[in-house]
C-alpha positions in Angstrom: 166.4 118.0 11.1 162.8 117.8 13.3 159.9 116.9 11.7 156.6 117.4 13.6 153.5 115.7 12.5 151.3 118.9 13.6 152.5 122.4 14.2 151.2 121.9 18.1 154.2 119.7 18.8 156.6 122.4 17.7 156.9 124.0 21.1 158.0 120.8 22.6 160.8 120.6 20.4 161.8 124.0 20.7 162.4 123.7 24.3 163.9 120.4 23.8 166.6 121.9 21.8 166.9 125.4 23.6 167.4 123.6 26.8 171.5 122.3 27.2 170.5 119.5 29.7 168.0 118.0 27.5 169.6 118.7 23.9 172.0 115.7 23.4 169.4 113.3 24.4 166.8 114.9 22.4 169.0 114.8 19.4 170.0 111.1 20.1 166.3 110.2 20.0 165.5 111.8 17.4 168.3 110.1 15.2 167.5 107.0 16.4 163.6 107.3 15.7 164.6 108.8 12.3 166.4 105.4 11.4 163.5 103.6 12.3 160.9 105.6 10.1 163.6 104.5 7.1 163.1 101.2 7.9 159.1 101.2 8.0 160.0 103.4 4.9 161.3 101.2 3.1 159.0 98.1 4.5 155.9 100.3 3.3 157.7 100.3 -0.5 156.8 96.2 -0.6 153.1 96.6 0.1 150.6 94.9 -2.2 149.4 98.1 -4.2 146.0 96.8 -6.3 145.8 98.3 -10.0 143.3 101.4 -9.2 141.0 100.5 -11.7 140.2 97.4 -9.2 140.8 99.7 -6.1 137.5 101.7 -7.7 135.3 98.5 -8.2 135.9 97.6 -4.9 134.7 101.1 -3.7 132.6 101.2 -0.6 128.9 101.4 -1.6 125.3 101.5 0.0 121.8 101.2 -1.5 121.5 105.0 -2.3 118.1 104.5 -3.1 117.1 104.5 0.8 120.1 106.0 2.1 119.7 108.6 4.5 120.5 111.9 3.5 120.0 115.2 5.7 119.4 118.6 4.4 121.3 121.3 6.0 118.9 124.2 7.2 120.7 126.2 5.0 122.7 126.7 1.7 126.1 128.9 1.3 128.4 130.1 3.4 128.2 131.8 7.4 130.4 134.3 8.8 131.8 134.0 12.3 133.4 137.6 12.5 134.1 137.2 16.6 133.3 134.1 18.7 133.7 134.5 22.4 137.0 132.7 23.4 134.9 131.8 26.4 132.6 129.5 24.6 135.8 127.5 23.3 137.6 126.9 26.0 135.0 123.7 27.0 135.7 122.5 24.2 139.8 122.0 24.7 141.1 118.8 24.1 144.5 119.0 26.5 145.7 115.3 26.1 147.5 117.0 22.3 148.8 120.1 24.5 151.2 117.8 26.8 152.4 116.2 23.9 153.4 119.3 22.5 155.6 120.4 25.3 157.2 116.6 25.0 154.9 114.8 27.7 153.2 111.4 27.1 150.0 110.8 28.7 146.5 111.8 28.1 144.7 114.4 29.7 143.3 114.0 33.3 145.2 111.0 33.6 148.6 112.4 33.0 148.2 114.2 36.3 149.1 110.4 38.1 152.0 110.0 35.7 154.9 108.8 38.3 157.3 110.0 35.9 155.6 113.4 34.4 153.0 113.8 36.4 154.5 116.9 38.7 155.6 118.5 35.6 152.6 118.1 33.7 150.6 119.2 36.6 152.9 122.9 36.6 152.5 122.8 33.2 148.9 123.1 33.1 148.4 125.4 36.0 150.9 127.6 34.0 148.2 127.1 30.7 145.6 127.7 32.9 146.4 131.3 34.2 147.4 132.4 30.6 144.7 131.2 29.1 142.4 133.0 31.9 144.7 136.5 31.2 143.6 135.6 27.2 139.9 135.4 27.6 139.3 138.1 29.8 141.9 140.6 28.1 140.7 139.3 24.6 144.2 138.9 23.4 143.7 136.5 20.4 140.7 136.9 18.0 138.8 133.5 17.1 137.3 134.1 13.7 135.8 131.2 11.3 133.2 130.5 8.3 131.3 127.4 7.4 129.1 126.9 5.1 127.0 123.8 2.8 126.9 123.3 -0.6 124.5 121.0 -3.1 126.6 117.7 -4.1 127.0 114.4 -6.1 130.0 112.2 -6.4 131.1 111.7 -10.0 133.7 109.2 -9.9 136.6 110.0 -7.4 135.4 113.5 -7.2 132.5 115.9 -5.3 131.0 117.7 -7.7 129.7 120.8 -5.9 126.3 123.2 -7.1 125.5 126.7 -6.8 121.8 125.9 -5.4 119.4 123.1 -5.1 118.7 123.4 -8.8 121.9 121.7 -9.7 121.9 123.1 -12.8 125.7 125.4 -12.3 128.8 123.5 -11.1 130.8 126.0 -9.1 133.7 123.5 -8.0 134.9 120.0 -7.4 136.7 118.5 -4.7 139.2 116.1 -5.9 139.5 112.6 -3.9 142.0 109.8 -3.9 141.6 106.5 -3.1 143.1 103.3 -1.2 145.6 100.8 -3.0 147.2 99.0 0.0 145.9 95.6 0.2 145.8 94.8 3.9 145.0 91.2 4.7 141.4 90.6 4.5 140.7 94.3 3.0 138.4 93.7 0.4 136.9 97.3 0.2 139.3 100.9 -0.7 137.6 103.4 0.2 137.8 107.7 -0.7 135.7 110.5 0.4 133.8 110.2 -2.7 132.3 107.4 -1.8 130.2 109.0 1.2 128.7 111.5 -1.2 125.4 110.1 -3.0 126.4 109.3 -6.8 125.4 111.4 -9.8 123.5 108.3 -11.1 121.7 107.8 -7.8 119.2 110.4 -8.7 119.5 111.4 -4.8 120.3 115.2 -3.7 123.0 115.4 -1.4 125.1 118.2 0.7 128.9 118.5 1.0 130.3 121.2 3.9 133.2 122.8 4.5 134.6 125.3 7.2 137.6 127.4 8.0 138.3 128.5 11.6 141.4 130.4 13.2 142.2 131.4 16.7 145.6 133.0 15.6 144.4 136.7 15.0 146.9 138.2 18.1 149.0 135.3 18.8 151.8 136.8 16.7 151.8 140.3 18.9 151.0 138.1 21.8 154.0 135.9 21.4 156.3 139.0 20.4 155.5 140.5 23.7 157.3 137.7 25.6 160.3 137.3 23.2 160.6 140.9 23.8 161.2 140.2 27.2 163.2 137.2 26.8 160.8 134.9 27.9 161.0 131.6 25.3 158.7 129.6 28.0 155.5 132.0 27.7 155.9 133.0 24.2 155.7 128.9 23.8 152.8 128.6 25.5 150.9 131.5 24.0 151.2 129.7 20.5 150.2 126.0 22.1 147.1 127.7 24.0 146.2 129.8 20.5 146.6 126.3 18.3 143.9 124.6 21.4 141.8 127.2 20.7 141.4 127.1 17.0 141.0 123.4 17.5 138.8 123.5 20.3 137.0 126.2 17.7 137.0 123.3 15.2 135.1 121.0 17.5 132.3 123.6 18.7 131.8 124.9 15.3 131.5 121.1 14.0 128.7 120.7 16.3 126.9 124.0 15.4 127.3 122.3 11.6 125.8 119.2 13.0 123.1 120.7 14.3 122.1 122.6 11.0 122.3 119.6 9.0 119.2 118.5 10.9 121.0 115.6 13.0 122.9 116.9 15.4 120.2 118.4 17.7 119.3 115.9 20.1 123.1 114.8 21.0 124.0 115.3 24.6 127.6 114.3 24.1 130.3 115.8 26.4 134.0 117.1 25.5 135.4 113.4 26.2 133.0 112.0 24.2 133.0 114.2 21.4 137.3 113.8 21.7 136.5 110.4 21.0 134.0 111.3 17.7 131.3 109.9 19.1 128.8 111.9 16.7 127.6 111.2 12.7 130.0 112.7 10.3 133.2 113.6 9.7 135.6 116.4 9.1 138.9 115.6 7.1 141.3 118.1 6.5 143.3 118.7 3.5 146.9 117.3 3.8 145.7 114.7 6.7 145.6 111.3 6.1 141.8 110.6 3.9 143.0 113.1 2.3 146.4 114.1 1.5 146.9 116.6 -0.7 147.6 120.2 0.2 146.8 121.4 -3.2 143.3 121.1 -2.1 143.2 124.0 -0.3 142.5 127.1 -2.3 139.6 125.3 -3.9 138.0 125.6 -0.1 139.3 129.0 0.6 137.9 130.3 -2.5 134.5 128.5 -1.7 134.2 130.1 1.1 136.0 133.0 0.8 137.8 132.8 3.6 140.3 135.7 3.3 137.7 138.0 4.0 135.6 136.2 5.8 138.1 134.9 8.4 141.0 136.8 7.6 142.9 133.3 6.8 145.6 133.0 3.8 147.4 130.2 2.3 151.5 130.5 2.0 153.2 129.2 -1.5 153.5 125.6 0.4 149.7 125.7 1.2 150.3 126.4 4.9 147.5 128.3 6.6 148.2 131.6 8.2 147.4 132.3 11.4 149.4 129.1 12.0 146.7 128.7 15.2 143.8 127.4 11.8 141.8 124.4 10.6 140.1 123.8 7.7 138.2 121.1 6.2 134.9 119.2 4.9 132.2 117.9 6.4 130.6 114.7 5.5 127.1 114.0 6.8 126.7 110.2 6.0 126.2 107.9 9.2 128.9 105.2 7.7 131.5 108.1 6.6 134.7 107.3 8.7 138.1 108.3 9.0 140.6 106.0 6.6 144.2 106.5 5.6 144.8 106.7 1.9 148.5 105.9 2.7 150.4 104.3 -1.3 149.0 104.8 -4.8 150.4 104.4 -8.0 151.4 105.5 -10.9 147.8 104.9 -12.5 145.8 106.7 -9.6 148.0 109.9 -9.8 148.0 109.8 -13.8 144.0 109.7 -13.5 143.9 112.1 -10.1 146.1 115.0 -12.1 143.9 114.7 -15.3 141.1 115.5 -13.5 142.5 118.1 -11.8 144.3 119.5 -14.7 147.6 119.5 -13.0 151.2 118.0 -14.9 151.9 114.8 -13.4 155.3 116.2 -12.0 153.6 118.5 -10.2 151.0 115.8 -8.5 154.1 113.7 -7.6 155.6 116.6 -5.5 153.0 117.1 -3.6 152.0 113.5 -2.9 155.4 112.2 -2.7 154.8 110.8 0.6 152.1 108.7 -0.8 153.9 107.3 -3.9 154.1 103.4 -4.3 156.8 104.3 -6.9 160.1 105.9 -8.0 158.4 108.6 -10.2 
């Protein structure tokens, strides 16, 4: 068994165990690094989980009552029906592409590798020309929505508004919080906490998006097994999942820039790589928040089946595989955190207020459990 952390690494693997030279060792590895995440595993189980009901009092906080808080330029959602693959393609970030295809290094770096470097340099002259033939023959189809939405934290959830009145709740997204006492940690933090508190009095904005570069990659990548060629059927899926989230980044600064704070960046691809912007944009299933169950809320907000032609499989996977979705938080001290162990508590109060059996919440955050449910 393989287990890749994002679906852009697959194509590294698959090569790796297609190719009889490289197979043994490749399994060997992976064995051996499979033994070691048992033993961090099983480390992890002895962390210091706090109760949660002490994890919430030490939430992160501000003084809401002169907190800054932008208003987007607009409410609802936005359709993207076709973006030009053209206007993506600056916004690539390639370091994540070599590591798909097995090759450790970041991106231009890589190029002086002494080890990889000849390979990785064929490798993206290869990406290069295919990715020239997809833009100018239009082969894949990069379609997306975003939109913002009225919002107060209530707890460990966003409660979510039809308009500025705030008078008609249309949804809530549910967060979890931090348990893991690090040394020194003294606050836990969950995405709630960057969201202006019902009791604030304050008026603030949640957003979300939902973007896909994958309309085509499927006919695309057929074409080349029909010939028999594994390496370019490969690469078409790499290059389509670069896209969507090279689509991810552009459309994050087009969000930006309607919430009224983006407009007067002047950041470049390395330095938005490297998140060098206000806001955030975690994805359900990813580390500030882990739960995939998360998802069809968002979709149905909005509607991204028709709007983007994106669907959800029974497990909660996105189709096109080549798609990101997410939230965007707006607060200038919202940052990326790991939720990583709760307990027992947390997921009895966390499926309560999403109305789900207990059961159910420990399948799907299993990974996360501090516990033997």
């Amino acid at each position: 068994v393989v287990h890749v952390v994002d679906a852009s690494r697959a194509a590294g693997v698959v090569e790796n165990l297609l190719n009889p030279a490289l197979r043994e060792a490749y399994t060997e590895a992976n064995r051996a690094a499979q033994a070691r995440d048992v033993e961090n595993f099983q480390k992890r189980q002895q962390a210091t989980l706090i109760p949660y009901e002490q994890a919430v009092a030490k939430r992160w906080t501000t003084d809401w009552s002169v907190a800054e808080i932008s208003a987007p330029s607009f409410l609802g959602v936005r359709t993207l029906p076709k973006v030009p693959l053209a206007d993506l393609v600056p916004f690539i970030d390639w370091s994540p592409f070599f590591m798909a295809w097995e090759l450790k290094g970041k991106y231009p770096a890589i190029f002086a590798d002494a080890t990889v470097g000849t390979e990785a340099r064929k490798l993206f002259d290869d990406a290069r020309r295919m990715l020239d033939d997809i833009v100018a023959a239009e082969s894949l189809e990069a379609r997306g929505v975003y939109g913002f939405f009225p919002a107060n934290s209530d707890g460990d959830d966003i409660v979510l508004y039809r308009d500025d009145e705030r008078t008609e709740e249309i949804g809530r997204v549910h967060t979890l919080r931090q348990q893991w006492e690090r040394k020194g940690q003294d606050t836990f933090y969950a995405l709630a906490d960057f969201v202006a508190p019902l009791t604030s009095g304050r008026k603030d904005y949640l957003g979300g998006f939902a973007c896909t570069a994958g309309h085509g990659c499927a006919e695309l990548a057929a074409r080349f097994d029909r010939e028999h060629d594994d390496y370019n059927s490969i690469m078409a899926k790499a290059l389509a999942d670069r896209l969507a989230e090279a689509f991810a980044e552009w459309l994050h600064r087009q969000a930006r820039i309607d919430w009224g704070f983006g407009q007067d960046e002047n950041l470049d691809n390395e330095a938005m790589i490297a998140e060098q912007y206000r806001g955030i944009r975690p994805a359900p299933g990813y580390p500030a928040c882990p739960d995939h169950t998360e998802k069809p809320a968002l979709f149905a907000l909005l509607d991204a089946e028709r709007a983007a032609g994106m669907h959800l499989t029974e497990s909660y996977a996105m189709t096109p595989a080549a798609s990101v979705s997410g939230l965007y938080f707006g607060h200038p001290e919202s940052r990326y955190f790991a939720v990583d162990r709760i307990t027992r508590d947390q997921v009895e109060a966390y499926a309560a207020r999403k109305g789900m059996p207990v059961k159910d919440v420990e399948r799907w955050l299993a990974p996360n459990l501090g516990y033997d449910p």
